[in-house]
N, C-alpha and C positions, 0 to 999 in steps of 0.2 A: 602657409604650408604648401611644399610643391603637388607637386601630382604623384610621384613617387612617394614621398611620404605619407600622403593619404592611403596609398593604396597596401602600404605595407601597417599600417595603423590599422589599418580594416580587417587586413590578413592573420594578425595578433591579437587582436578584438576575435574573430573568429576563433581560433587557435584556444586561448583562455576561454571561451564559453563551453566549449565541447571539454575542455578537459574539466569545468565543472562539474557537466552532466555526469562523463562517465565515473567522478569521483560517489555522483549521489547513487548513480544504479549499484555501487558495490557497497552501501551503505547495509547492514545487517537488517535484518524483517524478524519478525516475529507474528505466531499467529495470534491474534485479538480475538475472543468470543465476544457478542452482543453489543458490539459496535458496527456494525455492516446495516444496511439500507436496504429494503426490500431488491431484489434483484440487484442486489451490488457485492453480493459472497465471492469468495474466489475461489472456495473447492464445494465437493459435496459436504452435505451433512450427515456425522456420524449416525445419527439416530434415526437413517432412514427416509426423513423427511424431504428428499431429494437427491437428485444423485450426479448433479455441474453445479459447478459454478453459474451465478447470476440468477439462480431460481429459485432465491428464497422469497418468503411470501411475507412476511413482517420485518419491520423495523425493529432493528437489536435484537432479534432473536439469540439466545442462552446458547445454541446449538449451530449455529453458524458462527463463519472466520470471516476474518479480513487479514493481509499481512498489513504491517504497520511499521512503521523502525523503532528499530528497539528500543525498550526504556519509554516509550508513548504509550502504550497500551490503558494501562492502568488512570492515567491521568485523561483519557480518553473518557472513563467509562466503564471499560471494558474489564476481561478476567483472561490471565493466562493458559486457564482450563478449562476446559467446556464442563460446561454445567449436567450433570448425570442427569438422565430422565426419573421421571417420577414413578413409583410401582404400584 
């Protein structure tokens, strides 16, 4: 392989990786309840229990999110809806 060819080989190698990534960031999300990791939520929680992202205080908690791509949620674990507090 010349020297040109490598370098245009590299340049098309680059080319196709970037055009995967941005095909993944438009990939749909959905929110997950009770699948997020202590400090790993991505918004607040409705019920009060905080109010950013990253400062939840248990694993899977019912009332914290995570976004996730679509159609994984469930098979995660997880619930489409957050779970109503207790009265």
């Amino acid at each position: 392989m010349s020297k040109n060819s490598a370098i245009i080989a590299v340049a098309l190698a680059g080319l196709m990786s970037s055009g995967i990534a941005a095909a993944a960031d438009t990939a749909k999300m959905e929110k997950c309840y009770g699948v997020a990791k202590a400090g790993q939520n991505d918004c607040a929680s409705k019920t009060g229990g905080h109010a950013c992202a990253g400062q939840s205080k248990k694993d899977n908690s019912p009332s914290d999110w995570k976004n996730v791509p679509s159609g994984t949620c469930v098979a995660q674990g997880g619930k489409l809806d957050e779970a109503k507090p207790a009265k």
